[in-house]
N, C-alpha and C positions, 0 to 999 in steps of 0.2 A: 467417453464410450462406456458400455455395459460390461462388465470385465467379464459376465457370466451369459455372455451372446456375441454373435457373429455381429462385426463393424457393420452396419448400414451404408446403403450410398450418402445419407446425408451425413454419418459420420466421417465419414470422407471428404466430402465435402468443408467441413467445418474444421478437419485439419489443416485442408489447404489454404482456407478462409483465415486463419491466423497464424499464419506463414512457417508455421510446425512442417510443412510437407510440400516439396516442390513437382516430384514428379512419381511418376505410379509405383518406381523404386522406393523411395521414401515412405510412400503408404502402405507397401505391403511389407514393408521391415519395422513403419508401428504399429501395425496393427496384427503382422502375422497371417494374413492368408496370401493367400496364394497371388501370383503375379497373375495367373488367367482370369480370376475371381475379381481383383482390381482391373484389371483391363474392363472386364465385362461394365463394371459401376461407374468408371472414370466415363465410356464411352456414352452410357446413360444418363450421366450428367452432361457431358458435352450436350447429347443429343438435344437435350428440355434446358437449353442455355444457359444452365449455373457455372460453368468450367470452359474454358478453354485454353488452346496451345499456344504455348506464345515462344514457340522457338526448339534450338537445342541447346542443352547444359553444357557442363563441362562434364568428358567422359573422367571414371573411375577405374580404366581397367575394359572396362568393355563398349561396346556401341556409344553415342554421348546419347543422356537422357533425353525424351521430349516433354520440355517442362511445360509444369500446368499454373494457372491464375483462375481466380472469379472473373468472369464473363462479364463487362458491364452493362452488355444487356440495353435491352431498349425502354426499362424501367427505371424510374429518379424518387429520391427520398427528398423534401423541403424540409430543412431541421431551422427553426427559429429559434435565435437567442431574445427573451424581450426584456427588455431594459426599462427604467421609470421611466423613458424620455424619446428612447428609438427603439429598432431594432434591425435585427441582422440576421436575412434571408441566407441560407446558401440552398444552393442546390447538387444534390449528390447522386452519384449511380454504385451499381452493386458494391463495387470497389472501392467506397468513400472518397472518391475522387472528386472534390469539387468543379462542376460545369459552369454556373455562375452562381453570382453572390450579389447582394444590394443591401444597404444599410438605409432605413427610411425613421422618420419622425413619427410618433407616437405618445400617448398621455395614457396613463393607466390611470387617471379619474374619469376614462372614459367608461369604465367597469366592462368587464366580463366580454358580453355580447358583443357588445359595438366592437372592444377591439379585435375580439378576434375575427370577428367578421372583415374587421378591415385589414387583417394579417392574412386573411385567405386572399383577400383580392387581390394582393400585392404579391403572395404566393404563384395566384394564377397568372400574372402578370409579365413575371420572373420567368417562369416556365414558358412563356411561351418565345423567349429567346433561347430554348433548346429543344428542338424540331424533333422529329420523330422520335420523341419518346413520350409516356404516359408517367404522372404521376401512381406510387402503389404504399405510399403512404404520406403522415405529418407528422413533426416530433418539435418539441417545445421546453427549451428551459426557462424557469420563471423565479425573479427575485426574491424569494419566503420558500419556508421551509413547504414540501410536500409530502406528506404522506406515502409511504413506500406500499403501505397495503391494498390503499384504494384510491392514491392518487390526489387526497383532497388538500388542498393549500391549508395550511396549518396557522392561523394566528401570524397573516406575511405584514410585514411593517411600509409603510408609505402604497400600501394596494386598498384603499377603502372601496370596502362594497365586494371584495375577491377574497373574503375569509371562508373556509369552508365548500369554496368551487371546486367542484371533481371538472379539472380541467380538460383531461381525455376526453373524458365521455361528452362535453362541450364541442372540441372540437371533432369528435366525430360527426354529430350531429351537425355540424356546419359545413364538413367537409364532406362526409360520407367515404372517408379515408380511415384504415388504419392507424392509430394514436397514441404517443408515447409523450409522457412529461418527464420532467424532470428537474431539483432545486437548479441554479445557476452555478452553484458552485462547484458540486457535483459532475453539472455536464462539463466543468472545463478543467475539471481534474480528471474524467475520461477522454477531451479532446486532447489535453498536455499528455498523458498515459500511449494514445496512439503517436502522437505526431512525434515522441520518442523512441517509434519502433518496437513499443512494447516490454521494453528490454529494463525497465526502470520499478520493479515488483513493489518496492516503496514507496511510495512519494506520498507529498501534503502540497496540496495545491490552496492560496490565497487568495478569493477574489475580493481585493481591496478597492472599490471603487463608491459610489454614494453609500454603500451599505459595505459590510464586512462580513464572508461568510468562506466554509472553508469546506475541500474535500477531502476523503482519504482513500488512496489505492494502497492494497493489502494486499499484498501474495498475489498481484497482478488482478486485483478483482476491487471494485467500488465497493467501499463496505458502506451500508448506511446505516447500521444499525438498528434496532426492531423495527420502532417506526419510519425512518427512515431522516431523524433529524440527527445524524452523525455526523461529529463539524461541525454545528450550529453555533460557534464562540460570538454571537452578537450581543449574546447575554451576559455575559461573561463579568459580574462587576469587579473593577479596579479597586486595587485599597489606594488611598489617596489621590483617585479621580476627583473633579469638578462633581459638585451634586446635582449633575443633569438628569431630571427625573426622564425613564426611558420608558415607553408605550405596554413596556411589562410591567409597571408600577414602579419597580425597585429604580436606585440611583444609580451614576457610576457605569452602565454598562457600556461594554465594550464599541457597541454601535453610534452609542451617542456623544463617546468623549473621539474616538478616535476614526471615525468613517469621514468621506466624504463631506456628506452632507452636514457633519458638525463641525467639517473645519469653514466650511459653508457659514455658520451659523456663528463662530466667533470672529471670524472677518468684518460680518457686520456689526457686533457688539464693541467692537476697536473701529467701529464708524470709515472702515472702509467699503467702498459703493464694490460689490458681488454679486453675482445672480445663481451662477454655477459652479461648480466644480472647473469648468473650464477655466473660468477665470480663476480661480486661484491658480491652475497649473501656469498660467500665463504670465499673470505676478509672478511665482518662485522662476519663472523662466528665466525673468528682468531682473532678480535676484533683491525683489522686493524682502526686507529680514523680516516681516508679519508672516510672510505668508509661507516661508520657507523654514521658519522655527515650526510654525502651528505644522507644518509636514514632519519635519523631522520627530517631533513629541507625539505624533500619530503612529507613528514609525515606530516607533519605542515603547509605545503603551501596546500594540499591537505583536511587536517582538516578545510583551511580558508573556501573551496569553502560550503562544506559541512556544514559548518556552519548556511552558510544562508538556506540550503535545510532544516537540523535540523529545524531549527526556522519557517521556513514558512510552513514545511508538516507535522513536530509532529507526527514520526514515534515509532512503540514501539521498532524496532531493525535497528541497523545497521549492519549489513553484511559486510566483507572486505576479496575480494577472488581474486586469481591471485598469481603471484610469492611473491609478493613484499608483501601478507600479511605472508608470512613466517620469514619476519625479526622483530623482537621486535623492533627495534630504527624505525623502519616504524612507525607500530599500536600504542610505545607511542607518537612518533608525531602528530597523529591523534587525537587521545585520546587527549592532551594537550590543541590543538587549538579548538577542539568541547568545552571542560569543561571551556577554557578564552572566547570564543568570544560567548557560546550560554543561553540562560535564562535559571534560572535553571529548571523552569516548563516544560524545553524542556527536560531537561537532569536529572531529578532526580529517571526516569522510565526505562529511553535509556539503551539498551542495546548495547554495543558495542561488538564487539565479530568475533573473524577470523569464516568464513564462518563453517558451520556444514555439509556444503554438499561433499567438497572436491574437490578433483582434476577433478570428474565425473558430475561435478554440473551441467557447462553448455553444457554438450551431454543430460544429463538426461532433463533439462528443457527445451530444446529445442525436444527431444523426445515426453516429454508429452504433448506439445503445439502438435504433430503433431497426435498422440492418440486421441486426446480431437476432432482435427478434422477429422479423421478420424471413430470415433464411434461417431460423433453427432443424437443426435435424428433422426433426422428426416434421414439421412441415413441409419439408422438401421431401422425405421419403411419401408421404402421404399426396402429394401432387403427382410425383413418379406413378404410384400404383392407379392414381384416377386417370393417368395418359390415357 
């Protein structure tokens, strides 16, 4: 809020919207005006369906409150996760509340166009097992880094032909919807940030799956950094990595000794028959030793990088989401090289821990980024006044 202006109704709204304010008491003890002044805006919002009642509180002494929520409305957000391989629809209403979800097949050598055209129809498709309501936007996270100022895929690795795509502006044009992007890793260190209740102001979230890339919430807020590639450790070269030259030119980095796709890629050099990532998780399943060492040395090369993040941002959680935190010889590798290489004033609070949000983390947090801009203040006051 404007400390040097009277609350709006939509700053009001945005209190209640992140669970700072339950009922019209709450809102007029943060923000200071008056109980009739909130009455009037609360009712206002009711009225234009941002708010509603969802009952009685518990009393403090007087009457019990009539507490408020976001209205979920008869409007839905499609937040796509997309993956090298698949991806993962959900579908959301004002309240981040998932209505359905589908997980479908997908190639991003299909470039650009084609797939998203064929992400919309599976969008439309999706939607139409949730009846009386309208789509009122699309939000999209995508494996490479993106650009914070204008959206455009930044030099993404395993995406040929999707360097330099301003993905929004793509998908508007195809959609004719509202459109929010966002890296992968990012949006599932804003889905782990919610699905914690918010309450978690530090965290480093991990998405360790074909690729390796990382997010960071600050002071309850994604930081991305100028351009918006904060976190980017793919790059990151090892001292005494394999000399796998990496698509950056240089050796050594962090993507190519220790992701996925290069434990992928030493499986078959040891002349065992692999295609995916799955299949290795299936080998360490059967407690094949190839394929559960090459996890655990992933684990550990990947714990080095993180080390130093540890030590220099003094997070209260680490997050670790993607395929690869399903393997145990992964996350104790991780866990190993965090607990040798960081002080313990970094790590006697740390939580380490496979992601809490799941397999929907980064469609939902990439969702709510798009929610968040979607009902900001100030376009919610601005519909109010065109009633």
């Amino acid at each position: 809020m404007h400390a040097t202006s009277t609350p709006s109704a939509g700053e009001l709204f945005r209190l209640v919207q992140s669970g700072r304010a339950e009922s019209r008491a709450d809102l007029s003890r943060l923000t200071g005006l008056s109980a009739s002044t909130v009455a009037l805006r609360v009712e206002e919002l009711i009225a234009h369906g941002y708010l509603e009642e969802t009952g009685r509180g518990v009393s403090k002494g007087g009457r019990r409150p009539r507490m408020l929520a976001v209205s979920a409305g008869e409007t839905i957000v499609a937040a796509v996760d997309l993956g090298e391989r698949h991806m993962t629809i959900v579908l959301m209403n004002r309240r981040g509340e998932v209505l359905a979800d589908a997980n479908e097949p997908l190639s991003l050598l299909d470039g650009p166009q084609r797939v998203l055209a064929d992400v919309w129809d599976k969008v439309q498709q999706l939607a139409r097992d949730v009846p009386d309501t309208r789509l009122e936007g699309i939000a999209m996270s995508l494996p490479g880094p993106v650009d914070s100022r204008d959206g455009r895929l930044l030099a993404p690795m395993r995406m040929p032909g999707w360097n330099g795509v301003v993905v929004a502006d793509l998908l508007r044009e195809i959609t004719g919807l509202p459109a929010h992007v966002e890296n992968d890793a990012n949006a599932m260190a804003m889905g782990e940030f919610v699905e914690r209740g918010q309450s978690v102001k530090e965290l480093v979230f991990v998405k360790a799956g074909s690729g390796i890339g990382c997010g960071v919430i600050a002071g309850g807020e994604l930081y991305r950094g100028y351009r918006g590639v904060a976190g980017d450790i793919s790059h990151v070269a090892l001292a005494g990595a394999p000399p796998v030259i990496c698509s950056c030119g240089r050796v050594g980095c962090l993507d190519v000794v220790a992701s996925g796709a290069a434990i992928v890629d030493a499986l078959r050099e040891s002349g065992i028959a692999v295609d995916h990532l799955e299949d290795v998780l299936a080998l360490a399943a059967d407690a094949h030793p190839r394929a559960t060492g090459l996890l655990r040395e992933a684990g550990q090369r990947t714990g080095e990088v993180l080390a130093t993040i540890i030590n220099f941002f003094n997070p209260r959680v680490l997050a670790i989401g993607g395929q690869l935190a399903t393997a145990d010889a992964f996350i104790a590798g991780v866990r190993q090289a965090i607990y040798t290489l960081c002080l313990p004033m970094s790590t006697d609070q740390l939580e380490i821990s496979v992601s809490a949000a799941g397999p929907l983390g980064g469609a939902r947090g990439v969702g709510d980024a798009l929610l968040t801009t979607l009902l900001e203040p100030e376009r919610i006051d601005r519909d109010l006044r065109q009633a």
